[in-house]
N, C-alpha and C positions, 0 to 999 in steps of 0.2 A: 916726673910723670911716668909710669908703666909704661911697658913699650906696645904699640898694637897689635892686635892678633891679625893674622892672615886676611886679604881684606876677600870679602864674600860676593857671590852674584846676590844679583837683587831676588828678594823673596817673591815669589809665585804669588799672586792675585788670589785671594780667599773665595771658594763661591759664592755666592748672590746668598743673604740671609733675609727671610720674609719683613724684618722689623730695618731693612734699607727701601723698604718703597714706598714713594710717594707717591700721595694722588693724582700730582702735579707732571706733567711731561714737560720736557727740556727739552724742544728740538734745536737741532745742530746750529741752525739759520739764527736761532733769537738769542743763541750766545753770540752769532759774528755780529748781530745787530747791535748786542750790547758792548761788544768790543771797539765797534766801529764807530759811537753816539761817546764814548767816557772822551775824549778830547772838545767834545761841544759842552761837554754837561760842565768839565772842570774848568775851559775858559769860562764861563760864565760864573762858576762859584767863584772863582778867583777877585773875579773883574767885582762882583758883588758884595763880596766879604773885606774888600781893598788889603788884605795881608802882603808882606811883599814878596814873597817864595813862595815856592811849591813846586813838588817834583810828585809825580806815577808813576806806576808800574801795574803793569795787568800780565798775569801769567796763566795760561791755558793750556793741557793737554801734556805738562814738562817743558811748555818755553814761552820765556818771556815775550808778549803780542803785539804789548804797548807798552813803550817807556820815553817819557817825555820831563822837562823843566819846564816851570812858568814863572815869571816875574825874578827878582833878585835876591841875591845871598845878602846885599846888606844893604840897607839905603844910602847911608853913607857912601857906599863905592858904586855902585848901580852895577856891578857884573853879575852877567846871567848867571842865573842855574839852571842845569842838563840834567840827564836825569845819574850821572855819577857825583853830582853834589853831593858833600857827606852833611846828613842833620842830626841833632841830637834825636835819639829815640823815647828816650823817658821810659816810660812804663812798656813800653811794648818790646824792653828788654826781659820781661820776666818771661815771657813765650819764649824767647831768641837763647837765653837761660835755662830754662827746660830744658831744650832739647841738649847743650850741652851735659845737665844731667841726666838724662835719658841716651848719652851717647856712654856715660860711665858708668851707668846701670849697665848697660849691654857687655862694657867691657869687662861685668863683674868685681867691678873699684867699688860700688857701692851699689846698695839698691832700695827703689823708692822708701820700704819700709824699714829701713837702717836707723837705727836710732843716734841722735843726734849725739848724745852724751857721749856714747863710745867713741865718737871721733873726735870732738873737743872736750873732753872731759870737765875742763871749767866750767861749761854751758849751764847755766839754772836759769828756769825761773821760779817763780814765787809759788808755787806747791809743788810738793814731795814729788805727787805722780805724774805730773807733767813733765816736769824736770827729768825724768827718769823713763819716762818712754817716749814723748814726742820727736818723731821720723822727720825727717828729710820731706818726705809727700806730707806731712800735715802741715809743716812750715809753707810749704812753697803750693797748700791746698786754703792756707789763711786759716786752718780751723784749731790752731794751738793753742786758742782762750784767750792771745795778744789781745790790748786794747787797739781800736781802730787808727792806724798811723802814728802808731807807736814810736818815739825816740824823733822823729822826724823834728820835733823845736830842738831837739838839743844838735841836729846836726846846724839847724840856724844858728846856735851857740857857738860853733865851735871844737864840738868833740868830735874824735876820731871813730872812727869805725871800732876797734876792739874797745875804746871804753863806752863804745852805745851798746853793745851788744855785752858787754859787761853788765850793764846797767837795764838789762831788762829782767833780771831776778826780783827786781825791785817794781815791775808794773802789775797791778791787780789782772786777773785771767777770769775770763766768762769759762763758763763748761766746756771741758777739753769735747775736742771733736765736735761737737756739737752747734756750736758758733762760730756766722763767720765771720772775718772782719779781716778787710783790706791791710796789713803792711808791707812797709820797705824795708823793716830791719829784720823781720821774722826771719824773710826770705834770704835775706842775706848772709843770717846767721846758717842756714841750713847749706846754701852755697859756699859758703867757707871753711864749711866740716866737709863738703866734696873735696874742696881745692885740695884740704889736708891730706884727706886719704890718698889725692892724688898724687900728692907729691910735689904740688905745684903753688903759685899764688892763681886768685879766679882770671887774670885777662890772660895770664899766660894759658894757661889751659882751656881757654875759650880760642884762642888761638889756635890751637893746637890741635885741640877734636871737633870745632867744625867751621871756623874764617877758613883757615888754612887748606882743609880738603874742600871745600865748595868752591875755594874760589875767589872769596869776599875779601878783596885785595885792599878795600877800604873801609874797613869795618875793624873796630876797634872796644874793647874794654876798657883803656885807659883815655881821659882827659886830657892828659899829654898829647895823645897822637890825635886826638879830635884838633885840638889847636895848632898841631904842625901842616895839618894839611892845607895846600893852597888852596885846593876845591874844594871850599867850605861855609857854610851858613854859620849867621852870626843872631843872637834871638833878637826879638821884635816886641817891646808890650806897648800899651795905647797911652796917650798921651792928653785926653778927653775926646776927640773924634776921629785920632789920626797916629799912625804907627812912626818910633820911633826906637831908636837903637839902644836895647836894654843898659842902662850904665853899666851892668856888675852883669856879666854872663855865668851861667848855673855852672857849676864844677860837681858834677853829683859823684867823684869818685868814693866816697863814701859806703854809696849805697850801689856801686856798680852792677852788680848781680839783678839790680831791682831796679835800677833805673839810666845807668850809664855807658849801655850800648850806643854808639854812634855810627850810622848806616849811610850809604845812598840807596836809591831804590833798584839800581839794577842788581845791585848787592841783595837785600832784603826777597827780589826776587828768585835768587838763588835758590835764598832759604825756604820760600814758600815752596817751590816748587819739591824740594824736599821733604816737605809735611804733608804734601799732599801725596808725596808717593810712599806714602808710608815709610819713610828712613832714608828710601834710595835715593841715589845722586851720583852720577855719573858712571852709569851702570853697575856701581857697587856698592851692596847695603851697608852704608854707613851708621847709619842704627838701627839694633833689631826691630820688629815690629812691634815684638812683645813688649823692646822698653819703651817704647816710645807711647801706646794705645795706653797707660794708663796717665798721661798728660795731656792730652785729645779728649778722655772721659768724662764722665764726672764725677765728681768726688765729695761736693757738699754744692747744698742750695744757696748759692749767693743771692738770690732774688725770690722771695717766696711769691706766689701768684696774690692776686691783689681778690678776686671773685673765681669761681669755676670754672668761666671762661677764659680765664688768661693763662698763658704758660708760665713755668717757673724758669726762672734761671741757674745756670751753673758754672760751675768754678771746677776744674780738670787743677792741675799741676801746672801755674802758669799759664794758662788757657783759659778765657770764655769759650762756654760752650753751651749753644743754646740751640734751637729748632724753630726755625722759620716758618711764615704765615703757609709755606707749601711743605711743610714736613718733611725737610733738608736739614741736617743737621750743619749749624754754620760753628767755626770757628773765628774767636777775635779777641784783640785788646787795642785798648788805648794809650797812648802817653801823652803826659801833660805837665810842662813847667810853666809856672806862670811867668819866668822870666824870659819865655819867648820860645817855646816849644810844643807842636799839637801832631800829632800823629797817633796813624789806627791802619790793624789789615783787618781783612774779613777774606775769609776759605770758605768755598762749600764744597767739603770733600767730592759728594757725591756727582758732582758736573764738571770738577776737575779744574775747577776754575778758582781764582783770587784778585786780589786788589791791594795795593799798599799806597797811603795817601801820607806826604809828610810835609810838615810847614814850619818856616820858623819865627813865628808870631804866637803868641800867648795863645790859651784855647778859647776860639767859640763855638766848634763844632763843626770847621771846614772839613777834616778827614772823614770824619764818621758819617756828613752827608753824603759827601760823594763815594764813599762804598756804600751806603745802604741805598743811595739811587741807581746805581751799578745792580747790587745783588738782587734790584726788585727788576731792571731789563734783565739779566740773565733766568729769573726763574718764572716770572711772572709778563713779560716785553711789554712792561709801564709799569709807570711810578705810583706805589700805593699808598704814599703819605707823605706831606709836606716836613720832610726831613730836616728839612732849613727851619724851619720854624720850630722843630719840636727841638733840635738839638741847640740852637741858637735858646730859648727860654731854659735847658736842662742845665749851660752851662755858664747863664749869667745869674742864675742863683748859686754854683762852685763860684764866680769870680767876686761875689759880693765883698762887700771890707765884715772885720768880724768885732764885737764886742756891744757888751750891752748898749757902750756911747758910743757907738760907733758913727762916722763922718755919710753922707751920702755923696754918693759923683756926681756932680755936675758936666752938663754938654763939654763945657769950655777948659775940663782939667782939671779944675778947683774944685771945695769939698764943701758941702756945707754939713756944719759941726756943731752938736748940738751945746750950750751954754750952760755951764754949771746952774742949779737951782739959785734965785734971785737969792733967795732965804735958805742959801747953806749953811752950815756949821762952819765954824773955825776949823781948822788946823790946832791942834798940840801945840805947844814949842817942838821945832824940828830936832832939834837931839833928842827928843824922848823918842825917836823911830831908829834913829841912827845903831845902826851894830850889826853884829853876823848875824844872819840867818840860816839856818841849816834844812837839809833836805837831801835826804838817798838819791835820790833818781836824778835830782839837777846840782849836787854837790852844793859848797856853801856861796852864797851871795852875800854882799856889802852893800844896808844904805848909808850914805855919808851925805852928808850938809853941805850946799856948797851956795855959801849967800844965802839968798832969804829961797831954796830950793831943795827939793829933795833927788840924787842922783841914784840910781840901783848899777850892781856892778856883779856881774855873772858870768859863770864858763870859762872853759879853759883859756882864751883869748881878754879875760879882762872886758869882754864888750858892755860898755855903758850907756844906760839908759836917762833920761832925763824924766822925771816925775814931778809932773803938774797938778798941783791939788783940786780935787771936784766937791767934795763936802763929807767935812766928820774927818772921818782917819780913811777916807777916800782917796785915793791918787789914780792918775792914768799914765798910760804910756802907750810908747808906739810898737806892738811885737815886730821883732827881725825876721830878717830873709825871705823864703818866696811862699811860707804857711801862714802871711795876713796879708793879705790882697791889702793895695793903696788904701786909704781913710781907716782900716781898723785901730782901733786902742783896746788897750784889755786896761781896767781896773786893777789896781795894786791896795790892796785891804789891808788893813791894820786893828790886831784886834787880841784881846788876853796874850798877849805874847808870839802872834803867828802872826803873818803877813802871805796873803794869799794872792796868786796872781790868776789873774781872770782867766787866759786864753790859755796856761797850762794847766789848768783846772776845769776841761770840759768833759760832758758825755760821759764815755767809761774809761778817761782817767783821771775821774772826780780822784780828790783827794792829794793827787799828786806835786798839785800846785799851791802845798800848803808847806811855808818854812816857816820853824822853828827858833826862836831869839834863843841864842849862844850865851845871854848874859840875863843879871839880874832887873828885874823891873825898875824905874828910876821913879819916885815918888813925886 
């Protein structure tokens, strides 16, 4: 890594511009009010949502106001968490990411519109001009044409990070810049042409330009150091009415840049307090203003308005960034693994104020309530929508199971699962399916015979699937890891020589869950 330049006083406060004022007045009293109300508001989500962690933080003015634990790191053990508990972050690593690119934009290592190719020169994807101009900001802006949640089955496969990001040459792209769509490889692919230029790997130099000078003593880029820490959350998913201790806990070092920050919230607080001062932090601008303001902005529409009256949303560089019912400009993200991870901040620059909510149970919307009933007492002093309820309905349609046949949850844990048609087709003789299958983007698969069954066998680990017949040259199976919520099955089709599989074959990356028989037809 480059050595740092001289470190700077903080940059001077820009004058008042006409397009920072809101209708809305913030007086001093109805933020202590709301400062003073987030300890009743979150015992009670707590106590309501039964998750068993949770930690705050409220930051105001450049210091931390409020920071507290609620409930336990793990059931299993029942020890508290404070608010230096460390929990996985998930996605509200691409904000915390940012800024370490916007601290090596400043240092002149790179800069947002740096083209990706120039620093990993391998880098393609699937058209000429894409491949050949798309920056650093559009990767980490989501608007490089990626399909939505790109590479993410194959990390449930088993591949590593360079050969996901190898393999996205091979995914079809919507119109460059112009489209936006959520991933975790994009981003990481543009984070790892940083680390290059840096000189570094990404947690080293995450360390380095900004855990290290803020402070964040427990804040880490590696999954290693999440699990050596003794004060630490372990995830949580449900069990049909009741939390219990994820078997298999998430290892997102993968997709680290995108989703494998691990924070406590006095930590997290640091960093807010830092965004909010435009770069600075402890009396020395750690990132300029310049590089930082176009991560804060915005930079394509992630949420187009629904009617005239609604606002649109936006996507900065690793930022939501949108504009509240009082015409405040908020910043925020969420994280979410299903295997037992929910966490969200929310900033309103212009009142100086923030929130970090983190939990270690699967997502139903406990963070994003409790800051958005926070950010409605600091601008508004009362709650102007049943947050619980809307965010609770938003995020049990994400936890739903996936596939055409898909199983339904029952109260009690159990699924009920729908029954192949009375009047199915047979099945082939099973060695007429049997052979390689081929496919770019998920390499070759093996179905093999095993008894009177059909077995599928994919990814760099060998992982095996068991295939149970539904009707015709119809099969299902169970998809892996934390991208099909409990009861999904995706269909496995058989058909002229290709064998398609349901759940990598959706949306816009139709097509890509289609392999190819290696061998000749068997009569």
């Amino acid at each position: 890594m480059r050595a740092a330049p001289a470190t700077l006083a903080c940059e001077a406060g820009a004058e008042p511009v006409p397009n920072e004022f809101s209708g809305t007045d913030i007086p001093s009293a109805q933020i202590d009010a709301a400062v003073a109300q987030v300890d009743a508001y979150a015992q009670k989500l707590f106590a309501s949502s039964g998750i068993p962690g949770m930690a705050v933080a409220v930051v105001r003015d450049g210091k931390t106001v409020f920071a507290k634990g609620y409930g336990v790191r793990s059931l299993d053990t029942g020890v508290a968490v404070d608010a230096d508990t460390v929990f996985q972050l998930a996605s509200m690593s691409k904000s915390i990411g940012a800024t370490v690119i916007a601290h090596q934009v400043g240092q002149g290592v790179v800069g947002w519109d740096t083209r990706v190719q120039k620093l990993m020169p391998a880098f393609k994807l699937s058209e000429w001009y894409a491949t050949n101009n798309v920056t650093i900001g559009d990767l980490y802006a989501h608007r490089s044409g990626l399909p939505e949640h790109i590479a993410d089955f194959l990390e449930d496969l088993g591949f590593d990070r360079a050969q996901m990001l190898d393999k996205l040459r091979y995914a079809p792209l919507a119109p460059f810049r112009t489209h936006y769509a959520y991933t975790n490889f994009g981003m990481t692919a543009a984070a790892e042409a940083v680390a290059i230029a840096s000189g570094s790997d990404w947690a080293t130099l995450s360390q380095q330009a900004l855990y290290a000078p803020l402070g964040m003593s427990s804040t880490s880029s590696r999954y290693a150091d999440f699990v050596a820490r003794a004060n630490r959350t372990v995830g949580h998913v449900k069990n049909g009415d009741r939390f219990v201790v994820t078997p298999s806990q998430r290892d997102p070092d993968a997709q680290s840049p995108a989703g494998g920050v691990s924070s406590s919230v006095n930590d997290v607080a640091r960093w807010m307090n830092m965004v909010l001062a435009g770069g600075c932090a402890n009396g020395t601008q750690l990132i300029p203003g310049a590089a930082l303001l176009p991560a804060t902005s915005p930079q394509i529409v992630s949420a187009a308005p629904s009617n005239p009256r609604s606002r649109a949303g936006f996507y900065g560089y690793g930022f939501n960034v949108g504009e509240s019912g009082s015409g405040r400009v908020v910043l925020t993200h969420s994280g979410a693994f299903a295997l037992g991870a929910a966490t969200a901040y929310t900033l309103i620059p212009s009142a100086d104020v923030g929130i970090v909510t983190l939990t270690n149970a699967l997502p139903i919307g406990v963070p994003e309530t409790l800051n958005a009933d926070f950010a409605d007492l600091v601008q508004f002093g009362r709650i102007t929508q049943p947050w619980d309820e809307l965010y609770a309905g938003a995020f049990k349609g994400i936890l739903a199971p996936i596939g055409e046949h898909a199983c339904t949850p029952k109260a009690d844990g159990s699924f009920d699962c729908p029954a192949p048609p009375a009047d199915a087709t047979p099945a082939q003789p099973l060695a007429r399916y049997a052979g390689t299958y081929a496919n770019d983007f998920y390499g070759s698969s093996v179905i093999s015979v095993d008894g009177d069954a059909l077995k599928l066998r994919i990814g760099p680990l060998n992982a095996t699937f068991d295939l149970s017949h539904w009707a015709g040259d119809e099969f299902l199976m169970i998809p892996p890891g934390e991208s099909a919520m409990p009861g999904s099955r995706s269909t496995v089709a058989f058909a002229n020589g290709t064998m398609t599989v349901e759940y990598m074959n959706e949306g816009d990356q139709k097509g890509l869950g289609v392999f190819r028989s290696t061998r000749r037809p068997q009569p």
